[in-house]
Every structure is written in C-alpha cells, then in structure tokens.
N, CA and C of each residue as an Amber inpcrd file, in Angstrom:
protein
   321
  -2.4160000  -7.8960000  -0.4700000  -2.1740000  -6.5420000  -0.9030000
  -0.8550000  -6.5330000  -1.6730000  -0.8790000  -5.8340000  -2.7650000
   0.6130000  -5.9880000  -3.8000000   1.6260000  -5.1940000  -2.9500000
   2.4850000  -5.5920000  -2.8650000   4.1060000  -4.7820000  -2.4930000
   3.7920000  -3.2960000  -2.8030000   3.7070000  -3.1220000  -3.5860000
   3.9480000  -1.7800000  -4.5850000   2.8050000  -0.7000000  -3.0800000
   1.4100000  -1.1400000  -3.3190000   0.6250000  -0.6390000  -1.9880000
   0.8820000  -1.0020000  -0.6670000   1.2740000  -2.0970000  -0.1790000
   1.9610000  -2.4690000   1.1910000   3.0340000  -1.1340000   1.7990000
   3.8480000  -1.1110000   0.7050000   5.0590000   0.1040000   0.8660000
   4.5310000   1.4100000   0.7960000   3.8790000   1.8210000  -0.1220000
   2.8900000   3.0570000   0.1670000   2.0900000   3.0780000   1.2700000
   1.5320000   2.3440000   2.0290000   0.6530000   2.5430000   2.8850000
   1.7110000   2.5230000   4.1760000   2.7650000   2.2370000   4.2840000
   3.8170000   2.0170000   5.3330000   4.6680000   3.6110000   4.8460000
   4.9560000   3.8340000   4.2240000   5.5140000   5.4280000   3.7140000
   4.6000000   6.4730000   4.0970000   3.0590000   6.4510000   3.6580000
   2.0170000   7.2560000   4.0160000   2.2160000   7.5450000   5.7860000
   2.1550000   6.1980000   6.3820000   1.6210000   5.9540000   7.7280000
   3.0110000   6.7500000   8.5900000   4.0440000   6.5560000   7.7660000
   5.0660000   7.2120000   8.8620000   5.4340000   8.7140000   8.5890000
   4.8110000   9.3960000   7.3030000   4.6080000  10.5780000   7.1540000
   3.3060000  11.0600000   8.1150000   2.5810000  10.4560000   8.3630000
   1.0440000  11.0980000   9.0620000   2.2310000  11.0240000  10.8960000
   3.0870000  10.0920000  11.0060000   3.5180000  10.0000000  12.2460000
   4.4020000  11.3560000  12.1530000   5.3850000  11.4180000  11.0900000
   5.9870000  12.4520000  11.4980000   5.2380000  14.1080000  11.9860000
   4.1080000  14.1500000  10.8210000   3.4550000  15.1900000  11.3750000
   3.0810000  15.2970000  13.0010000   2.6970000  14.3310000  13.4570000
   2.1870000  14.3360000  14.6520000   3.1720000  14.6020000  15.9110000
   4.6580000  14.2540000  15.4770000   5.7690000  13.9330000  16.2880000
   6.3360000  15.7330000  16.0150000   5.6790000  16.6780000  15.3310000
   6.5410000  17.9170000  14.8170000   6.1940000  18.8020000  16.2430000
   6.9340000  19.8810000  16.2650000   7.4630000  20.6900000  17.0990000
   5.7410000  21.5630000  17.2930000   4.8860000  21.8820000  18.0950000
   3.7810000  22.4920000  17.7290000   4.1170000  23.9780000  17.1090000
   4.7130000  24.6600000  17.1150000   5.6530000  25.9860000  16.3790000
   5.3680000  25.6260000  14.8010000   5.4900000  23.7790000  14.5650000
   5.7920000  23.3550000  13.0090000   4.2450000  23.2370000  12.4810000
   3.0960000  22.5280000  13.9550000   2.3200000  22.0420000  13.1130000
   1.6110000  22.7870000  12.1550000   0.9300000  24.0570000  12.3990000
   0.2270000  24.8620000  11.7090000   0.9450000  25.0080000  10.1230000
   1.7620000  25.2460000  10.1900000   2.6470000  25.2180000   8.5030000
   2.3260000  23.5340000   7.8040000   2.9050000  22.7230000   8.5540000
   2.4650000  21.3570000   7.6550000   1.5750000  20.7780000   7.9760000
   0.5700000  21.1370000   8.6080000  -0.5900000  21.1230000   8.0260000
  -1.8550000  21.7330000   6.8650000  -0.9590000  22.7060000   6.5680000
  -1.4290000  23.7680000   5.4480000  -0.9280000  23.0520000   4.3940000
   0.1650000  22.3990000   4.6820000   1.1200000  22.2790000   3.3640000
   0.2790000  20.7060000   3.0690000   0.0230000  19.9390000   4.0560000
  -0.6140000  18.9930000   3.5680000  -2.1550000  19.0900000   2.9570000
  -2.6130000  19.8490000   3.6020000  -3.7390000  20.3660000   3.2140000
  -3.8670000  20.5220000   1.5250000  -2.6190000  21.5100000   1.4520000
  -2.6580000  21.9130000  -0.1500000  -2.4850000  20.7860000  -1.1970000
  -1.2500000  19.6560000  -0.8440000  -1.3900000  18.6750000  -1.1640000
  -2.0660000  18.0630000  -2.1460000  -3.2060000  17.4650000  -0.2680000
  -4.6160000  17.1360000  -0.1630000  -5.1270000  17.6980000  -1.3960000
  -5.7620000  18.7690000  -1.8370000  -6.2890000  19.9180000  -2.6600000
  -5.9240000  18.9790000  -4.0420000  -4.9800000  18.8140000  -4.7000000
  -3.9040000  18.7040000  -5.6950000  -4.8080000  17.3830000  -6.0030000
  -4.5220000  16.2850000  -5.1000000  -4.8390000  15.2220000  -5.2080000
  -6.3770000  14.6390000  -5.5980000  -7.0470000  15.8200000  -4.5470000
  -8.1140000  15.8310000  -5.4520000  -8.9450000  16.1830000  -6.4000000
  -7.7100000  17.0720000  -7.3650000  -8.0710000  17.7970000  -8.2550000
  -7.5070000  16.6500000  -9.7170000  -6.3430000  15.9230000  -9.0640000
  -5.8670000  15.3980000  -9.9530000  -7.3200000  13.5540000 -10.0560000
  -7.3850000  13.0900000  -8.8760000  -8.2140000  11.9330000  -8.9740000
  -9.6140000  12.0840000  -9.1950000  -9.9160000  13.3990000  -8.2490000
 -11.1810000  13.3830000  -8.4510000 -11.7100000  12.8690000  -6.9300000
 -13.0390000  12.3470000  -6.9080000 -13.7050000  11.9300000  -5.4640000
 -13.6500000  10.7470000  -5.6430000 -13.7100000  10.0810000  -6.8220000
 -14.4350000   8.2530000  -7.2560000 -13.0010000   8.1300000  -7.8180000
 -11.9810000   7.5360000  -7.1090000 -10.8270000   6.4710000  -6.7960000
 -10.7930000   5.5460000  -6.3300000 -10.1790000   4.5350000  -6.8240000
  -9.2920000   3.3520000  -6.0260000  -8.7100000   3.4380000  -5.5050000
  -7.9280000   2.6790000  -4.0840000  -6.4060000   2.9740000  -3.3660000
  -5.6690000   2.5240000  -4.6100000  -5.4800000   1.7170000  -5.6470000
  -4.8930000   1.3190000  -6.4500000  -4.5520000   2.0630000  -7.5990000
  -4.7660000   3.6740000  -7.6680000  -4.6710000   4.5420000  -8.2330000
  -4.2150000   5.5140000  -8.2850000  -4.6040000   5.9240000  -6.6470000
  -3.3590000   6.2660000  -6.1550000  -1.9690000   6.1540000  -5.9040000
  -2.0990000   4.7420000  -5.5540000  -0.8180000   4.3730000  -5.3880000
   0.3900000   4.3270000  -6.3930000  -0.8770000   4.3460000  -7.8520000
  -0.1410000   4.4930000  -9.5040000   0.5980000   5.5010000  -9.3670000
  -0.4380000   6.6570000  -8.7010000   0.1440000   8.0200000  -8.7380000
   1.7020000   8.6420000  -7.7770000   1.0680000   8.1460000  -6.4810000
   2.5800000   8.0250000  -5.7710000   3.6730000   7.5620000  -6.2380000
   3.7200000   6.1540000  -7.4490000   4.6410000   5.9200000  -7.2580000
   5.6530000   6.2250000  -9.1570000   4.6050000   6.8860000  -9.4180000
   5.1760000   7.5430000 -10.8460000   5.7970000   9.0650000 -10.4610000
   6.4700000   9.3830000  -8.4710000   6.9290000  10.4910000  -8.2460000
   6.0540000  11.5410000  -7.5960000   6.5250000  12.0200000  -6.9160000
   5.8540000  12.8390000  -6.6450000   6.5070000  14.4920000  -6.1080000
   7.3640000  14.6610000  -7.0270000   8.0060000  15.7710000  -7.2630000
   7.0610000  17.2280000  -7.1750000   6.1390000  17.1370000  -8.2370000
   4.7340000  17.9630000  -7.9590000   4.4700000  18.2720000  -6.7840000
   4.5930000  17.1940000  -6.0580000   3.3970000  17.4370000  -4.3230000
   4.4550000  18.0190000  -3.5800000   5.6620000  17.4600000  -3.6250000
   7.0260000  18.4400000  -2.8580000   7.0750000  20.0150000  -3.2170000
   7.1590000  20.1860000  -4.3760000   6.8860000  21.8280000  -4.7690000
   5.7730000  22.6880000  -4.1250000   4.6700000  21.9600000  -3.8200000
   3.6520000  22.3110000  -3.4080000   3.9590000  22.4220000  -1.7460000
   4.2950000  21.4210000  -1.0400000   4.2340000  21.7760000   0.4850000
   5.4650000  22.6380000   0.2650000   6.7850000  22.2150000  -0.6690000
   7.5970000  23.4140000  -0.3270000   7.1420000  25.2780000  -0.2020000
   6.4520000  25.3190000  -1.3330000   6.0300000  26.3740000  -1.2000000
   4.8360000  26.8710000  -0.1280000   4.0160000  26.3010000   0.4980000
   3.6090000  26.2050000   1.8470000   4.4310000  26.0190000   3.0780000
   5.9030000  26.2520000   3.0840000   6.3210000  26.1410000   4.1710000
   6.7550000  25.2690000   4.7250000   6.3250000  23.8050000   4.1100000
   6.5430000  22.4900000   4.9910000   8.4390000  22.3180000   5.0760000
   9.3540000  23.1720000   4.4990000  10.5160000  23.3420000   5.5300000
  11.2710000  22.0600000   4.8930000  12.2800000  21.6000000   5.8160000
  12.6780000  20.1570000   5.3930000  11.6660000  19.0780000   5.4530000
  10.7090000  18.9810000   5.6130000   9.7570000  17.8800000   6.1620000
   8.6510000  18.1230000   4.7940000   8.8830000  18.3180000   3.9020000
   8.1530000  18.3310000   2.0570000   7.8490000  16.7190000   2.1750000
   8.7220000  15.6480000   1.9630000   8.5080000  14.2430000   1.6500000
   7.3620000  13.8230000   2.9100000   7.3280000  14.1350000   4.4590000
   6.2300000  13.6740000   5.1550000   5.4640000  14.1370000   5.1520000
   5.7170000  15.4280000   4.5690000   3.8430000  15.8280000   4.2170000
   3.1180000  15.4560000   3.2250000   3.7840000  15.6310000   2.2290000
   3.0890000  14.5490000   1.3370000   3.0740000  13.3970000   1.2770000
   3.7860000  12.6960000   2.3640000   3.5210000  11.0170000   2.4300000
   1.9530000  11.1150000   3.6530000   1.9270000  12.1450000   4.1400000
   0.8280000  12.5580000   5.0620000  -0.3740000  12.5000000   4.3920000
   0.1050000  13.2890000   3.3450000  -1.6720000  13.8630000   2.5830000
  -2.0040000  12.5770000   2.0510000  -1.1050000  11.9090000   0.8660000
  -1.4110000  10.4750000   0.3930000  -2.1140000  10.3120000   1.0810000
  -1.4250000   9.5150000   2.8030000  -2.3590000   8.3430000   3.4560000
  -3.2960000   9.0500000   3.7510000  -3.9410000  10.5930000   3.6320000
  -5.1000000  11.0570000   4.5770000  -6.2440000  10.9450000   3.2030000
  -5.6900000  10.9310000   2.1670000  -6.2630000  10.8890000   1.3010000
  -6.8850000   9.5300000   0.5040000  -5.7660000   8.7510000   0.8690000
  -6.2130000   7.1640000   0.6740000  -7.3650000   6.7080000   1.9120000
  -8.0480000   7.5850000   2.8450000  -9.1210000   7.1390000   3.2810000
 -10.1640000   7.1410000   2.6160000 -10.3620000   8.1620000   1.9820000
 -11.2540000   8.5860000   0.4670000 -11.9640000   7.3800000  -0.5520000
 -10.8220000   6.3820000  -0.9170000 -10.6210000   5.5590000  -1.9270000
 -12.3150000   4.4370000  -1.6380000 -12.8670000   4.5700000  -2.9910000
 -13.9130000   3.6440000  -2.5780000 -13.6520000   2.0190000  -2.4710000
 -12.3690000   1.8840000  -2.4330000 -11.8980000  -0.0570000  -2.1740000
 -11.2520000   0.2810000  -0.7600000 -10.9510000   1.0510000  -0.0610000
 -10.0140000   1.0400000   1.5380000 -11.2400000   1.1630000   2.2680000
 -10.5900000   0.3370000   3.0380000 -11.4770000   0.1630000   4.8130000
 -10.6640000  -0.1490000   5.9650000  -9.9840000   1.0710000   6.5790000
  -9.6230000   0.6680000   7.7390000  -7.9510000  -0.1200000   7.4450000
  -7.0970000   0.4120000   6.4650000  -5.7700000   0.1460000   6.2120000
  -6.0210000  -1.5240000   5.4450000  -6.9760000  -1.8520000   4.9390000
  -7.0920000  -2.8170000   3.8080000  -7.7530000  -2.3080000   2.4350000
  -7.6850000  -3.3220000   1.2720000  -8.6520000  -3.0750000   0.2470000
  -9.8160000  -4.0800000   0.8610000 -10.5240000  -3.3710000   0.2360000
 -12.2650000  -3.8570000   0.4080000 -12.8050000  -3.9240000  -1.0830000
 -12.6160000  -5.1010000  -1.3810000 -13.2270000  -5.4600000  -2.4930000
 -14.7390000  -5.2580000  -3.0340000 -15.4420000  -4.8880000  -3.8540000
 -16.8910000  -4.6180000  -4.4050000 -17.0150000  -5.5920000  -5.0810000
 -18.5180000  -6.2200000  -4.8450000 -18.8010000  -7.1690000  -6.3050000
 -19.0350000  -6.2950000  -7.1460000 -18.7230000  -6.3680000  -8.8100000
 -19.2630000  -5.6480000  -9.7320000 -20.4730000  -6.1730000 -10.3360000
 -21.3550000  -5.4360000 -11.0780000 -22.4860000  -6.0020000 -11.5260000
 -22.6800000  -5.8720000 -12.6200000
C-alpha cells in the first residue's frame, strides 16, 4: 500500500476513534456533521471510486469538508470528522476490502 494511503487510512481510523471517544451530549452533532461530509463526498466521487482517489482527494486538502462539519456544529473536532467521513466512506471504494486494496483483474 503507498505511504500517501497507509497515512490516510491511519488519519481516517483515528478520526472514526475520536468520534466514538466524544462526550454523548457531542455525538448527535458530529455525526450530522459527518454525515454531511459523507453527502459532499459523494457528490464529489460519485458511487464507482477507487480508495486511490480518494485518497487524491484527501490529500489535495480538505478545507471544503472542514467548512462543512464547521457549519454543522462539529465544534473543535471539524478535522475528526472529516477524517471520520473519509474512512466511512473509503468502505464504498470498489478496490477496499476490509482496510486493504483488493485488486480486480481487468478485462
């Protein structure tokens, strides 16, 4: 797996932790906020992605997706929600299986 996705999928994974570790008072807000995210992401990729496309996308910024949970509420915690939605969203990807790529033969 390239560096570039190794580190995204380790950034994703400890944003999905922070959500889980939040105050229950917090969760309902960042989960909306990831939600909306979520929304964004798949407006921007579409359904038929690569994890490798994502990861283009994460890592050309993601200033956009912060504005977005900011304005949902996600509070100081903007960067783990959208490191949240990423990884919830990199389940999606038709090459991931289970925190690897899964290669396709092409034909």
């Amino acid at each position: 797996m390239p560096y570039a996705l190794d580190n995204a999928l380790f950034q994703w994974r400890a944003g999905e932790a922070r959500l889980r570790e939040a105050a229950p008072e917090e969760q309902a807000d960042l989960e909306l906020a990831a939600a909306a995210v979520g929304d964004e992401l798949r407006r921007r990729l579409g359904s038929a992605f690569e994890i490798g496309e994502l990861a283009d996308l994460y890592s050309r910024g993601t200033d956009w997706a912060e504005d977005i949970a900011a304005r949902r509420s996600a509070g100081t915690d903007t960067a783990a929600v959208v490191d949240a939605a990423f990884g919830r969203y990199a389940s999606e990807a038709a090459d991931f299986a289970g925190g690897r790529t899964h290669f396709r033969e092409r034909s």
